[in-house]
C-alpha positions in Angstrom: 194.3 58.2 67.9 192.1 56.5 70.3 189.4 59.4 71.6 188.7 59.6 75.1 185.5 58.5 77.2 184.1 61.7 79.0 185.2 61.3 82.5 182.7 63.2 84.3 179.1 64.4 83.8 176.7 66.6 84.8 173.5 64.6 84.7 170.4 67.2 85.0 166.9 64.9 86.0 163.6 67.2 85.4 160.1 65.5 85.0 160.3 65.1 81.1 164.1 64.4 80.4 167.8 63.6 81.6 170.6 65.6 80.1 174.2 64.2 80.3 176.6 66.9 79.9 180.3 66.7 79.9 182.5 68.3 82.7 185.6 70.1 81.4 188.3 72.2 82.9 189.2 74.4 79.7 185.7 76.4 79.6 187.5 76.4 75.8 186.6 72.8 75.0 183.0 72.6 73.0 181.0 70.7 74.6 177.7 67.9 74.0 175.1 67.1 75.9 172.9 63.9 75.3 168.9 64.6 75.9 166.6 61.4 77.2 162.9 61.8 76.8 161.8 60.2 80.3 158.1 59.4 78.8 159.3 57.4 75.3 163.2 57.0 75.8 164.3 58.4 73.1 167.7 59.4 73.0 169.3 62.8 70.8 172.9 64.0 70.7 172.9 67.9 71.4 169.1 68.2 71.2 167.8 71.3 72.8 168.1 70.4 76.9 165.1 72.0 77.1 163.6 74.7 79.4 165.4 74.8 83.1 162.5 73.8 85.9 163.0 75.0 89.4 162.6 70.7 90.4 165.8 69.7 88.2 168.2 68.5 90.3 171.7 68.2 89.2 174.1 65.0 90.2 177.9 64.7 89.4 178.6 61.4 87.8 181.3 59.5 86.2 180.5 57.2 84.1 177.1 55.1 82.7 176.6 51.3 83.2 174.2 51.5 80.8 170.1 50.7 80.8 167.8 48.3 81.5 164.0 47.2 80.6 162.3 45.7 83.9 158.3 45.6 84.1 158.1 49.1 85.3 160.3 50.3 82.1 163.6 51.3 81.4 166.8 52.1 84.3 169.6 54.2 83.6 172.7 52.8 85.6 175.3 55.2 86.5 178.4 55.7 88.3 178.7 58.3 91.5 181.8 57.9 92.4 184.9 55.6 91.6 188.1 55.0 93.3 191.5 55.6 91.7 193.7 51.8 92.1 196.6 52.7 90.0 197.9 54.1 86.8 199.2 51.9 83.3 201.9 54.1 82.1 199.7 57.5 81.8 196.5 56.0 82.2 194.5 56.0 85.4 192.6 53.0 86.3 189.5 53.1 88.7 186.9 50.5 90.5 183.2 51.6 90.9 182.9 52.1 93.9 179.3 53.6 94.2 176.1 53.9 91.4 172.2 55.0 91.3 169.8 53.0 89.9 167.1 55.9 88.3 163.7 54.9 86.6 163.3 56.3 83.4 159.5 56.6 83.7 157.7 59.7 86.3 155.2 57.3 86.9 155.2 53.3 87.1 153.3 51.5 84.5 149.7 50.1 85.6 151.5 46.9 87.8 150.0 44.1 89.3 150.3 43.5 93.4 152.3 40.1 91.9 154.1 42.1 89.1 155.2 44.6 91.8 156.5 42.0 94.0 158.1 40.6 90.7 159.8 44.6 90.0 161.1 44.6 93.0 163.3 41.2 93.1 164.1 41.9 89.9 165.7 45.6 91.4 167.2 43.7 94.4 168.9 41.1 91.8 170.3 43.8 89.8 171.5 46.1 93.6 173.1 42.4 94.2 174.8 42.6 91.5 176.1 45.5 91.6 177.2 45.3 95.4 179.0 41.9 95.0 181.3 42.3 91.7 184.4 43.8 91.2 184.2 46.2 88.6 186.8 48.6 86.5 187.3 51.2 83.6 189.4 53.5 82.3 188.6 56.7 80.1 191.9 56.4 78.1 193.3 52.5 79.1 191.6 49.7 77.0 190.6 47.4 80.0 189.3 45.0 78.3 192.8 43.8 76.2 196.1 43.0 77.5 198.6 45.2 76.0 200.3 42.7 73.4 196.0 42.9 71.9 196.4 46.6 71.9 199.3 47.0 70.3 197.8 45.6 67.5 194.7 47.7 67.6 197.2 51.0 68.1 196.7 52.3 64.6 192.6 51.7 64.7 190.9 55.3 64.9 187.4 53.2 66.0 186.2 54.5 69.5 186.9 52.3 72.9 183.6 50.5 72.8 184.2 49.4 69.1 187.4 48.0 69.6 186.9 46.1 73.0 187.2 43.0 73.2 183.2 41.4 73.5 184.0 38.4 76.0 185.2 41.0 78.8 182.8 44.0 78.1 180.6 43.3 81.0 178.2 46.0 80.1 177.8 45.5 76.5 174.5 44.6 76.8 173.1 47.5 79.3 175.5 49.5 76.6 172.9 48.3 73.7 170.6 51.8 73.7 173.5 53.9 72.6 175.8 51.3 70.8 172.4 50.6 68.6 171.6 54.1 68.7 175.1 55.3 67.5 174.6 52.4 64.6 171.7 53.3 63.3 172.1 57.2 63.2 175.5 58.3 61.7 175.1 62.1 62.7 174.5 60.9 66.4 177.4 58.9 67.7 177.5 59.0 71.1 180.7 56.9 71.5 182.3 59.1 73.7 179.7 58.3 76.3 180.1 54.4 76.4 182.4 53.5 78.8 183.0 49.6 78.9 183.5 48.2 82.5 185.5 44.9 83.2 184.2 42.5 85.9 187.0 41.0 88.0 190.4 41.2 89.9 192.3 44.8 89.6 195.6 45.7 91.4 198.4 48.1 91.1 201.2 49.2 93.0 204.2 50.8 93.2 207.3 48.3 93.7 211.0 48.4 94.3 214.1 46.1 93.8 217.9 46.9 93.9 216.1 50.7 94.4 214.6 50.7 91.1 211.1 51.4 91.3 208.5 50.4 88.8 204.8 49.4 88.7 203.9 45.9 89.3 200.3 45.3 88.0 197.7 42.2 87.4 194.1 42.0 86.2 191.9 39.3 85.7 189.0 39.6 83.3 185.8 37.7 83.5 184.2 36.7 80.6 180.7 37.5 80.1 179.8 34.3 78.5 178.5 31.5 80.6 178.9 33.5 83.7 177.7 32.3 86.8 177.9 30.4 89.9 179.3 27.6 90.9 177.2 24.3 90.7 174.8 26.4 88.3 177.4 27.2 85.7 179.7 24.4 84.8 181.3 23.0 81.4 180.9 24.1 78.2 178.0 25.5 75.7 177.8 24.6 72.3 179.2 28.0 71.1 182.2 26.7 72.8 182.1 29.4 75.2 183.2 27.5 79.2 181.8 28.5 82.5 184.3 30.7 84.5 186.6 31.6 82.4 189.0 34.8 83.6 191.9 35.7 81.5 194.8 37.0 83.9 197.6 39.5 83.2 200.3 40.5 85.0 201.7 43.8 84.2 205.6 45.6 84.7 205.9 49.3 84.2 209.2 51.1 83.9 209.8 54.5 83.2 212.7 53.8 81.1 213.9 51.5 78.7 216.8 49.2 79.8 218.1 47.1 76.7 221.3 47.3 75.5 220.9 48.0 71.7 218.1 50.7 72.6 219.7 53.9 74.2 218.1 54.8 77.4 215.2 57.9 76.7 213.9 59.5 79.8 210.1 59.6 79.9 209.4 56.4 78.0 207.8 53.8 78.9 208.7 50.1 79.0 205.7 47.9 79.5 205.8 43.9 80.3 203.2 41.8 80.5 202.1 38.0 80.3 198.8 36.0 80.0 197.4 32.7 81.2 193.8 32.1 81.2 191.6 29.2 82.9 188.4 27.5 82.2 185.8 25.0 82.8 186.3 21.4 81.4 185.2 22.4 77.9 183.1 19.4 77.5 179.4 18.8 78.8 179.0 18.6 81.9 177.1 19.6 85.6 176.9 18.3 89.0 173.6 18.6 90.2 172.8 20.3 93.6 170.8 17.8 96.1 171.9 19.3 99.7 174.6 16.6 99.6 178.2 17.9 100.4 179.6 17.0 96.9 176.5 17.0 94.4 175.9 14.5 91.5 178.7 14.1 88.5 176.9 14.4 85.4 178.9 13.9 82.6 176.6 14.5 79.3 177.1 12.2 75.9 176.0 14.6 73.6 177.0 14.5 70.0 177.9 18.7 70.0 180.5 17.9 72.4 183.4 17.3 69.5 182.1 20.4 67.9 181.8 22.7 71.0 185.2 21.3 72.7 187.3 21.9 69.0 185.3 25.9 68.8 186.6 26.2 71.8 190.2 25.9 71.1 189.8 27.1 68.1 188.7 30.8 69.7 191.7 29.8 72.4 194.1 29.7 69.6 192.7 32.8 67.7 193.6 35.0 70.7 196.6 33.4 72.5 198.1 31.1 69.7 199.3 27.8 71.0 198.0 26.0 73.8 199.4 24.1 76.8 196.8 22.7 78.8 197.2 22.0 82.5 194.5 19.6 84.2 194.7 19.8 87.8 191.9 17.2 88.9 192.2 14.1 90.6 192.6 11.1 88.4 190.6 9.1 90.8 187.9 9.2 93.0 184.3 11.3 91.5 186.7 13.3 89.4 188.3 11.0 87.5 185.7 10.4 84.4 186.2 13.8 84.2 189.9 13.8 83.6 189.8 10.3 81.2 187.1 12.7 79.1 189.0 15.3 78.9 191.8 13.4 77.4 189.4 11.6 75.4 188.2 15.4 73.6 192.1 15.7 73.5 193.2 12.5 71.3 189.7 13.1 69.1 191.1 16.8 68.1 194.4 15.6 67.5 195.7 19.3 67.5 199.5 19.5 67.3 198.7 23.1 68.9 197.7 21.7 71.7 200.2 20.2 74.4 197.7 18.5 77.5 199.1 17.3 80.7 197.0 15.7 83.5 198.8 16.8 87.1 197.0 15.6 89.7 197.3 17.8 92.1 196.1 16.7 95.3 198.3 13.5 94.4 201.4 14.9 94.0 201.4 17.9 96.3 199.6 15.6 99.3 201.0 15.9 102.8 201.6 19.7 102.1 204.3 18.8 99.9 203.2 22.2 97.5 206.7 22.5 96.3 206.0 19.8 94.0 204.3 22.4 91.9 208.1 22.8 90.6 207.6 19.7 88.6 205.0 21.4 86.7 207.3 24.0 85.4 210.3 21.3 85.2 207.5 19.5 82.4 207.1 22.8 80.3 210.1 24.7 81.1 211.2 24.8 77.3 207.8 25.7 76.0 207.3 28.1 78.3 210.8 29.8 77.4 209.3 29.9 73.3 206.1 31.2 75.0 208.2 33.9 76.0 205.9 37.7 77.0 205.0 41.0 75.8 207.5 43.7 75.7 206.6 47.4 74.7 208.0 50.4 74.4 206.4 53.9 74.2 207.3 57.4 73.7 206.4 60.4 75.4 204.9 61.3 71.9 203.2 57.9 71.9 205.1 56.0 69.5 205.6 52.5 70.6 208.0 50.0 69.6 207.3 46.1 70.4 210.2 43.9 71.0 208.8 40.8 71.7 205.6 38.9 71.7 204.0 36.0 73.8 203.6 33.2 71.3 201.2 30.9 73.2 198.9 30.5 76.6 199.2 28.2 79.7 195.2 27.4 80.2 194.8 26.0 83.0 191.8 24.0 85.1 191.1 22.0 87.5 187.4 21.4 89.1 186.2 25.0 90.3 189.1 26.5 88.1 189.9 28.2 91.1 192.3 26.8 94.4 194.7 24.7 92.9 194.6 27.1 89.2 195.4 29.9 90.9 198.5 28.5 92.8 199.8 27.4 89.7 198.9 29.9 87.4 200.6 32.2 90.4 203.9 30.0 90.4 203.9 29.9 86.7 203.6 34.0 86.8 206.6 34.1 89.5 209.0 31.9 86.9 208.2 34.7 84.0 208.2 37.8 86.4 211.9 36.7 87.2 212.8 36.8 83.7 211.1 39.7 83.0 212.8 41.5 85.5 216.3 40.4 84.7 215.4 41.8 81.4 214.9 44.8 82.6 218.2 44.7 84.2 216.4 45.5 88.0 217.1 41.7 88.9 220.9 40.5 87.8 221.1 37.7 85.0 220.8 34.5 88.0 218.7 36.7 90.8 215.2 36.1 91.9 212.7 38.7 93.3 212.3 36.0 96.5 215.9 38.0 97.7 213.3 40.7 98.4 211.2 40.1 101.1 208.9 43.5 100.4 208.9 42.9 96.6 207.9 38.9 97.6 205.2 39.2 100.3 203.5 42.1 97.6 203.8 39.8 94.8 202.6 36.5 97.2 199.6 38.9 98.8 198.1 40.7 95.1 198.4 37.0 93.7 196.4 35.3 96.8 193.6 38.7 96.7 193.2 37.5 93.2 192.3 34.1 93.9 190.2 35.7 96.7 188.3 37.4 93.9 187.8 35.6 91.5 186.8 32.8 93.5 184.3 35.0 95.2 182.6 35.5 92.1 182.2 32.1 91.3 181.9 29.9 94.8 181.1 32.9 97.0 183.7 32.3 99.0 187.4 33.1 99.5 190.1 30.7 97.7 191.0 27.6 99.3 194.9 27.5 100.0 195.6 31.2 99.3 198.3 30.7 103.1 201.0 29.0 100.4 200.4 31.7 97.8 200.7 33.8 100.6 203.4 32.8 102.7 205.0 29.7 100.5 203.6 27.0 102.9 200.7 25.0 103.7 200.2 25.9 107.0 197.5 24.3 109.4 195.7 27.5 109.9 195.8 27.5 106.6 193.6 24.8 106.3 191.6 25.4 109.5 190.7 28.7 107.1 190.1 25.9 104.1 187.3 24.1 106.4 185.5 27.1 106.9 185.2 28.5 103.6 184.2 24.8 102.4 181.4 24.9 105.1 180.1 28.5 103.7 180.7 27.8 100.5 178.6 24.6 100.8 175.6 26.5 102.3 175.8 29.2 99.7 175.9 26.8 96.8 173.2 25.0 97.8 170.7 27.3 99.8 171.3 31.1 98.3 173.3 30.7 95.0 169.8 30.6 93.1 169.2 34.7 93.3 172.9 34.7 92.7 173.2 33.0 89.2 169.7 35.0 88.5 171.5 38.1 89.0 173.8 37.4 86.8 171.7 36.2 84.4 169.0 39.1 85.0 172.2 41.5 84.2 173.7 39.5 81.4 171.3 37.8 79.2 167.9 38.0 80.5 165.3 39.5 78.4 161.9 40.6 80.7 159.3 39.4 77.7 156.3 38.2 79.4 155.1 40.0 82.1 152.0 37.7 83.4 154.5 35.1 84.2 155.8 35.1 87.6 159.6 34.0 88.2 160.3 33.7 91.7 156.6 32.0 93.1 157.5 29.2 95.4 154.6 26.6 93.6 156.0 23.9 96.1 153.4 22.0 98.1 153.1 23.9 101.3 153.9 20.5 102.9 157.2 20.5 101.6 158.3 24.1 102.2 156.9 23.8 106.0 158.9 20.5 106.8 162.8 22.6 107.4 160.4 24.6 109.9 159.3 21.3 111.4 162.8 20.3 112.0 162.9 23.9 114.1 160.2 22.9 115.9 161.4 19.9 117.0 164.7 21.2 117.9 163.3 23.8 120.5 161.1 21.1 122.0 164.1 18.8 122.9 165.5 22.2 124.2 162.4 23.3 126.2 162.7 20.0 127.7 166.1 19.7 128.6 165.9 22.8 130.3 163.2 21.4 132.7 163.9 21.0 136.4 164.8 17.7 137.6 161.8 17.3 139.7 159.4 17.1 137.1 161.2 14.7 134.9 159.4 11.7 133.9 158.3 9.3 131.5 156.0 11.4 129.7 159.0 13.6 129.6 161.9 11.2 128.0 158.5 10.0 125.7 157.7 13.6 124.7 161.7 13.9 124.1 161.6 10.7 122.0 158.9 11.3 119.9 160.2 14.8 118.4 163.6 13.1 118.1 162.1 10.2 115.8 160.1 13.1 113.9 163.4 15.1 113.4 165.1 12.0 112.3 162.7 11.3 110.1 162.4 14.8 108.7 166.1 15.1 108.4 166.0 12.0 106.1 163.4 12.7 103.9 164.7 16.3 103.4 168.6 14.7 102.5 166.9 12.1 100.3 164.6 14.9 98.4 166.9 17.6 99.0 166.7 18.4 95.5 163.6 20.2 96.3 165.3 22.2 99.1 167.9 23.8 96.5 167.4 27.2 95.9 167.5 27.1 92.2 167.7 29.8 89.9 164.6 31.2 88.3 165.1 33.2 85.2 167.6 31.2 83.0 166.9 27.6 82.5 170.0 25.8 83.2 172.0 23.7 80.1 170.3 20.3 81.5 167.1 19.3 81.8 166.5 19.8 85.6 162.2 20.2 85.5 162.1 20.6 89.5 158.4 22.2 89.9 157.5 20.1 87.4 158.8 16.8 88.7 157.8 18.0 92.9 153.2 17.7 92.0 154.0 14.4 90.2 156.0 13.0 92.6 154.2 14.1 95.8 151.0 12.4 94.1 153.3 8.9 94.4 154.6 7.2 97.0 158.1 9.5 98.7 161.3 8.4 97.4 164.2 8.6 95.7 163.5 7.9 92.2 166.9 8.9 90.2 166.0 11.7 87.9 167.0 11.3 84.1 169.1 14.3 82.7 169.9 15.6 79.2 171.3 18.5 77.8 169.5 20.8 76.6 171.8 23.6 73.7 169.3 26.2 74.2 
């Protein structure tokens, strides 16, 4: 039986230690504590808390993110409070919703004025990330499986943390200090303290149809591998792991069981559920930020790419079986190499697993003419009837008894892997959740859910919050087209709302997604190894970094002028005027033809190409201005 994480703490801070001590209603229950030495870090299972100072101070948590080594020494991450979204049958779901950041050390190691400066972005970067992601756990609910993967892991006495699934275990690695330390000493597990958190899209509610009530659910699970922004996290790595990958799954709960060779038990539990996932373009690949609207294509020959793009489906097929793969990109225009390389990666693996169709999206649904996403679902009607979902049954005494099983995945992409994915994955979702419910008898054998307005606009609205979400996490904006998953229709406010999330998303991208992909990385996968480097100096010529001021300067000249009475204008006015509008013109160029140098690129991580900007911006300003083209290759680091 799978034990359960302690769901709230007492965490006692004095000068020399911090004891975590469990919270329990039956005074009956024995209880641990874990002790942590704030001088070395060391870590002990019911040590001896020590000797009460009249300084402790006592906080009420629920939960630990984990730790963290920054210059200054180790952070403990923890959770203050959490909101409830929902419940999974008889598990109760929650989002953190609030955390403290506490040092470790009394006293900060001997620091630099630049090291400081260096502590405290790398602090900021890790509040960011915090603050911006969407994150969820459960003390009893494996969060990071669907249910068909944990009812295969239901006989498995390991603890939570040892039987999640590593790809969605955002914390694993803030988790290290007491998985390793659980490892190493046998006597000392402390698994009942890790709590693994899922980043992503979580949402539960309470739905009725034909006055049968049940619990509509859908999360979406961001994989910790190649997470990041964006323009700054694209394609594939050569582990075959893809840039924004979210496995989605939508969830029915009934209270009872409704099949006609099962008799009907009161206080069981009938679960549902079905999985798509989506991805980058699992080949190599980046476009490279320059301040232009729609950055450089780079599509890299590299001779992993075979190896990287079969791994890939290979893991695909390991956890979902079977794959139909939907391409939503253009097929002409700057996407289309993309899409003939895809199919290219395709015909080489020669997988009879593997069914690949190229939609182009913008193509067929142009003019609003979104319904055509029908013809999707028309082209794999019949393997998505053998795909079929995941129907459970369990006991009030938890037995459970599966019925059926999903038998393959719909993995679908196009460019971002997020607008046009998520209306289809959500269209796809709405021809299953119809089926589902006629199995459950609430819907009769030829009625949709659409004959329910309520049940409709909740589906329509959790669907659109998702792509919301997830896109968020990626682009930094909303979704595009989220009024048809809304409403079922493009609308023109619709797109009115589309033009300004492309305008933010374009200035986030390009002029504040650099601390963005840091904090993920800084979270994720970034080890803090040498402190006399400094990350986040600006070693730009001063030149270069004053000329976006310069185009300020000349802006409130033309305005100071305009402003002037109309006596006093003259020629030395209009000449004044002209001059700072030929020196913003020609700043404006030169910053669009260089604006490589105006990205704000990420620090920590290098990227998978070869992109040496403060390298390439002394050698360059020694030679005449221009345009050179800069010559990338991947780098599998």
């Amino acid at each position: 039986m799978l034990m359960p994480i302690h769901n709230s703490l007492r965490l006692y801070t004095s000068q020399d230690a911090f004891t975590l001590e469990p919270v329990y209603n039956d005074p009956s229950v024995i209880t641990e504590n874990i002790v942590i030495q704030r001088s070395t870090g060391e870590v002990r299972l019911n040590a001896p808390a020590g000797r009460i100072s009249a300084d402790e101070e006592v906080m009420m948590i629920y939960g630990i993110v984990g730790f963290i080594r920054l210059l200054a020494g180790e952070y403990m991450v923890v959770i203050t409070d959490r909101t409830k979204i929902g419940r999974i049958g008889e598990h109760d779901i929650f989002r953190l919703k609030d955390y403290k950041v506490l040092p470790l050390s009394r006293n900060n190691l001997a620091l630099s004025e630049a090291q400081t400066n260096d502590e405290a972005t790398y602090i900021n970067l890790l509040h960011s990330h915090l603050q911006s992601g969407e994150f969820h756990f459960s003390y009893t609910y494996e969060m990071t499986h669907t249910l068909q993967r944990q009812s295969a892991l239901r006989t498995s006495t390991q603890p939570m943390w040892r039987r999640a699934d590593e790809r969605f275990f955002w914390n694993m690695r803030l988790q290290s200090k007491f998985i390793d330390h659980s490892n190493h000493f046998h006597d000392q597990d402390l698994s009942n303290f890790i709590l693994p958190i899922v980043n992503g899209f979580a949402e539960i509610k309470t739905a009725e149809i034909n006055k049968r009530t049940f619990t509509f659910a859908l999360f979406s699970r961001r994989s910790r591998h190649r997470a990041g922004t964006r323009y700054f996290s694209r394609g594939i790595d050569a582990q075959g792991n893809v840039s924004n990958f979210n496995e989605t799954e939508q969830i029915i709960v009934s209270d009872q069981s409704h099949q006609s060779h099962v008799p009907t038990i009161p206080g069981n539990f009938t679960m549902l559920s079905h999985v798509q996932t989506r991805g980058s373009i699992p080949i190599f690949w980046a476009q490279i930020n320059n301040i232009k609207y729609t950055p450089k294509l780079q599509i890299f020959d590299d001779p992993q790419t075979e190896t990287a793009f079969r791994r890939h489906f290979e893991t695909q097929k390991r956890y979902y079986g079977p794959q139909l793969v939907i391409n939503l990109i253009n097929k002409k225009g700057y996407e289309g190499p993309m899409g003939a390389a895809f199919s290219k990666q395709i015909a080489i693996l020669g997988d009879p697993l593997i069914k690949y169709h190229h939609f182009d999206f913008h193509q067929e649904c142009s003019k609003m003419r979104w319904q055509r996403v029908s013809l999707l679902l028309d082209y794999f009607r019949q393997d998505l009837v053998s795909q079929g979902y995941f129907k459970t049954e369990i006991s009030k005494d938890g037995r459970q008894s599966t019925y059926l099983m999903q038998t393959s995945v719909v993995r679908t992409n196009c460019m971002d892997c997020l607008d046009r994915t998520n209306v289809v994955q959500s269209e796809i979702s709405k021809w299953v959740l119809n089926r589902q419910l006629q199995d459950l008898q609430i819907l009769a054998p030829n009625e949709q859910f659409e004959s329910s307005e309520q049940f409709e606009s909740l589906f329509r609205n959790i669907w659109a919050d998702n792509a919301d979400i997830v896109s968020c996490a990626y682009s930094g904006t909303g979704a595009l087209k989220t009024d048809f998953t809304r409403t079922g229709k493009r609308t023109k406010a619709g797109a009115l709302q589309d033009l300004q999330n492309s305008i933010v998303r374009y200035i986030k991208n390009n002029f504040l997604d650099g601390a963005r992909q840091d904090a993920y990385d800084l979270f994720l996968v970034y080890d803090i190894q040498d402190a006399s480097s400094h990350p986040f100096n600006d070693t730009r010529p001063v030149h270069l970094k004053l000329l976006p001021l310069l185009l300020l300067v000349g802006f409130a000249m033309l305005v100071s002028a305009l402003i002037l009475p109309e006596t006093i204008w003259s020629t030395h006015v209009m000449l004044f005027m002209t001059f700072w509008i030929a020196v913003m013109a020609y700043v404006a160029r030169f910053i669009l033809m260089n604006g490589i140098y105006y990205v704000n690129w990420p620090r920590l991580v290098p990227l998978g190409y070869d992109l040496p900007v403060r390298q390439l911006v002394d050698s360059r300003m020694d030679e005449k201005l221009g345009t050179a083209e800069i010559e990338l290759g991947w780098k599998n680091e």
